[in-house]
N, C-alpha and C positions, 0 to 999 in steps of 0.2 A: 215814394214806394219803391218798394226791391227790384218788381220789373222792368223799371226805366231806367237801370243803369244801364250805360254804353260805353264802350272806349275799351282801351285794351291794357289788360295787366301785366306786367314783366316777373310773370312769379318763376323763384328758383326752385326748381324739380327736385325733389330730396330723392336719394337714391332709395331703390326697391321698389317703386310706382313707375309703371307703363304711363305714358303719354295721355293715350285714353282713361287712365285711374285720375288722372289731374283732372282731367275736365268732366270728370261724373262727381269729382270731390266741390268741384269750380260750381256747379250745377245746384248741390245743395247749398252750398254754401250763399251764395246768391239769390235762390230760386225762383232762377231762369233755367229755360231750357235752352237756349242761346248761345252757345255756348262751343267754344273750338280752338284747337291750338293749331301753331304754326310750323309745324317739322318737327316730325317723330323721334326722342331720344328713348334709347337702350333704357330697362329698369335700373342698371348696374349704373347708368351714366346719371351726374348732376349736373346743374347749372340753369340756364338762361334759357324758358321756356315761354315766351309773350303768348297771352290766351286772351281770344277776342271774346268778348260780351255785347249781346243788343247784336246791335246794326254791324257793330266791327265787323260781326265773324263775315260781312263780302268781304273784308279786305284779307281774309285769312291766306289766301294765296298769293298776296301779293309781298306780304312779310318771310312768308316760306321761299321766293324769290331770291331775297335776298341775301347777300354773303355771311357765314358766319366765321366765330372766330373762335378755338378750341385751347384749352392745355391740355396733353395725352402723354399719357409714359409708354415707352416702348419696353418689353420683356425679352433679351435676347438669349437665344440659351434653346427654348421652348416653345413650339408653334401646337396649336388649339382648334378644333373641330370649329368653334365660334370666332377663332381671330383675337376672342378676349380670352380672360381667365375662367371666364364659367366652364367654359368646353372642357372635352378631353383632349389629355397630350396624345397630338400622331407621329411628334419628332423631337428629338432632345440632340443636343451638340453641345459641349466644352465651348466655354469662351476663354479664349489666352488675354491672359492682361497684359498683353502687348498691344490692345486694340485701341487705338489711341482717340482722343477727343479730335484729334485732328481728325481724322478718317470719318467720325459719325459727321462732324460738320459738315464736311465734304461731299458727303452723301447725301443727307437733309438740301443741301442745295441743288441737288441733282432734279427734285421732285419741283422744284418752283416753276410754274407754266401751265402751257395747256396738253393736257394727257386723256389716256382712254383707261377706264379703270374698271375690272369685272367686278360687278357686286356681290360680298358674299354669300354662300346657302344658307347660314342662317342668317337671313334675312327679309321684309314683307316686301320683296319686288313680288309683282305679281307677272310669270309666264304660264300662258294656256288656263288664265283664270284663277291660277292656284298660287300661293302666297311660297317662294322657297323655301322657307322655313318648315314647310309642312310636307313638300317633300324629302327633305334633309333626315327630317325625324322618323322617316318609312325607310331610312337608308339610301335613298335614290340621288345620284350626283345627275341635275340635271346642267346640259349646255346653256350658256348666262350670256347674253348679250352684251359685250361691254360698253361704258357710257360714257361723255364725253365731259368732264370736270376740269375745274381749272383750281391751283393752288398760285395765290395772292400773293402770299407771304410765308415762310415757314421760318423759326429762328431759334436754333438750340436754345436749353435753359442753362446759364452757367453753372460750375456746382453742381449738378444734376444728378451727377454718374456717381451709379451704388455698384458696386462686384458683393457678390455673397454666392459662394458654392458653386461657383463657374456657370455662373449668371449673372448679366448684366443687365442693368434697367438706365435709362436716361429722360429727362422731358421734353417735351419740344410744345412751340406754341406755334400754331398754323390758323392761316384766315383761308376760305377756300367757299365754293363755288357750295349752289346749294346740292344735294344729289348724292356728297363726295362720303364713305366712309371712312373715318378716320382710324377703324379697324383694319380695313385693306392696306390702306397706305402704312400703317404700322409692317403688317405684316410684308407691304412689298420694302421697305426701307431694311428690315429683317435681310430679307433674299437678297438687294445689292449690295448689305455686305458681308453673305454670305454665310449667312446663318437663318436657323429658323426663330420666328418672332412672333408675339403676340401683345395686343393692348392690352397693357394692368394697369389704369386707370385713364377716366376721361371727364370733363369737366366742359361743357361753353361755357364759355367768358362770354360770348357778344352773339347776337342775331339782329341782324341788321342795325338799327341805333339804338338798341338794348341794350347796354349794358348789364355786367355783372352787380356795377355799384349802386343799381336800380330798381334789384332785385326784389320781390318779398318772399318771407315764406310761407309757406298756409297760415300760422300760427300770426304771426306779424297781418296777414290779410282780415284773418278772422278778429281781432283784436280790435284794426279800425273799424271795419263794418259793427259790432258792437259799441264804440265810442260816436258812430254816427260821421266817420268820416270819410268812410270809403269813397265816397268821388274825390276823395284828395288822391287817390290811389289807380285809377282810372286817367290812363294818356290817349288823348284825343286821337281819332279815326284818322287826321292828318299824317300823324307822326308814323303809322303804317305803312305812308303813297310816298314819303320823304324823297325813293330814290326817284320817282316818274317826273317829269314836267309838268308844271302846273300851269294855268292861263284862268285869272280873275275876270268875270264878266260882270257885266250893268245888271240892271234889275230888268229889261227886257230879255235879253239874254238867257235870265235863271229861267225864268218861267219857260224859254222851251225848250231846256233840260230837263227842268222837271218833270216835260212831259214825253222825255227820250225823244226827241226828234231826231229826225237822221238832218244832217246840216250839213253848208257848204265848207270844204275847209280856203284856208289862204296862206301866204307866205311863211304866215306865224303858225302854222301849224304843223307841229310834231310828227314826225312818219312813224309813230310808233305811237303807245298808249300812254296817255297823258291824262291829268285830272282840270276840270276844268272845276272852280271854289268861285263865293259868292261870301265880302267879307271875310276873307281868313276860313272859310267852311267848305269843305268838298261837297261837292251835289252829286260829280260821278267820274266814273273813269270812261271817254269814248275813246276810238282808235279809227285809222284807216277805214274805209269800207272797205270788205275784201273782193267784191264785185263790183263797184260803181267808182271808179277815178272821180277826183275830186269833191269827194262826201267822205264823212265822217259817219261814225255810229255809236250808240251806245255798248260797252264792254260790260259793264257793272254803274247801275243806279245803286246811289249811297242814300241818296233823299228823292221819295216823292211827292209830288202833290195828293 
């Protein structure tokens, strides 16, 4: 039956659909209501969007956790109300083709590390309840907190660089923390080398152990669920918890997880959130107690009695 499918799909997000449009499409298509994805991409952006079904969507924030990995072009010439191309231009500048590959690389390595990055206005941070995006669009610049992101890796793309009309564009491919806009970073990579800049185009390649080459598309989705093969299609609740610590227990043990007990920890146990699996199977993620030294607790039940 349709509603006992579980596990999580690695579908690629075709551009012009919101986040939320995957998973109302995810919904009929399946139908379940069960249903969630794992970190918000742009309508303009594609790529690698893993969406939980069944039981998965507890682990939905745990895949959102983890780092992802982009290819982005940078626009330099022209900086944009949105940071991308949808927006309006606020600033236009000549670029001399004196600007060499040396210099963007140089700069691209600037950003590797851990940084504080203001998120753009148009975007669903929410301050005072209200989504930026919705103040952007009343004209209101509000004060943004800025946030603490890390960049992993960043690595020009060889080749890359286009000059057309005293505009240059280059690619770059970065793994980076969750949180991180790869629009900002655009545009701050723009300002260190001293021009204005904007994201014209963006792609994940990877969230967390998702790859690109693992991808489906709705059409490719839709096709096995018709052939009857869709749990071929569906990657186990496990492959969600990959990055946490795992610790396999007896069959005394499961049963009182199953029944969330709050339990003793010991040597072996993780000072952070860990999954404790029974056979290869997660049962739950517990963590520290935050009040009681030396006890553990449940974080998220995956399986109950």
């Amino acid at each position: 039956m349709l509603h006992m499918f579980e596990g999580i799909i690695p579908l690629y997000k075709p551009k012009g659909m919101t986040s939320h449009d995957c998973v109302m499409k995810m919904r009929k298509l399946l139908r379940t209501k069960k249903v969630g994805h794992t970190g918000t991409l742009d309508p303009d952006v594609e790529g690698v969007l893993p969406i939980c079904v069944g039981r998965a969507t507890k682990v939905v924030e745990y895949v959102t956790d983890m780092p992802k990995e982009y290819e982005a072009e940078v626009t330099l010439g022209v900086s944009t109300t949105t940071e991308d191309a949808s927006g309006e231009v606020i600033a236009e500048k000549d670029i001399p083709p004196t600007l060499s590959k040396e210099n963007i690389v140089v700069t691209l390595h600037k950003f590797k590390g851990k940084q504080s990055q203001v998120p753009p206005m148009y975007s669903a941070v929410k301050i005072n309840g209200k989504k930026l995006y919705e103040y952007a669009r009343e004209g209101i610049e509000i004060e943004r907190p800025a946030r603490d992101i890390e960049v992993y890796r960043i690595t020009f793309i060889e080749n890359s660089i286009q000059q057309v009309h005293h505009r240059m564009s280059f690619r770059f491919i970065v793994t980076c923390s969750k949180g991180t806009y790869i629009r900002t970073l655009c545009t701050d990579i723009g300002k260190e080398l001293g021009y204005p800049a904007h994201m014209s185009d963006l792609t994940r390649t990877r969230s967390g152990p998702f790859m690109l080459e693992r991808t489906l598309t709705f059409e490719e989705i839709e096709n096995r669920k018709n052939e009857g093969l869709l749990e071929q299609v569906l990657v186990p609740i496990t492959e969600g918890l990959i990055h946490l610590p795992h610790i396999e227990v007896n069959e005394s043990m499961k049963g009182k997880i199953l029944h969330g007990q709050v339990l003793s920890a010991n040597n072996e146990t993780p000072n952070e959130p860990f999954v404790f699996s029974y056979k290869g199977e997660a049962l739950a993620v517990y963590q520290p107690h935050p009040l009681k030294d030396g006890l553990i607790k449940p974080k998220t039940m995956l399986k109950t009695i």
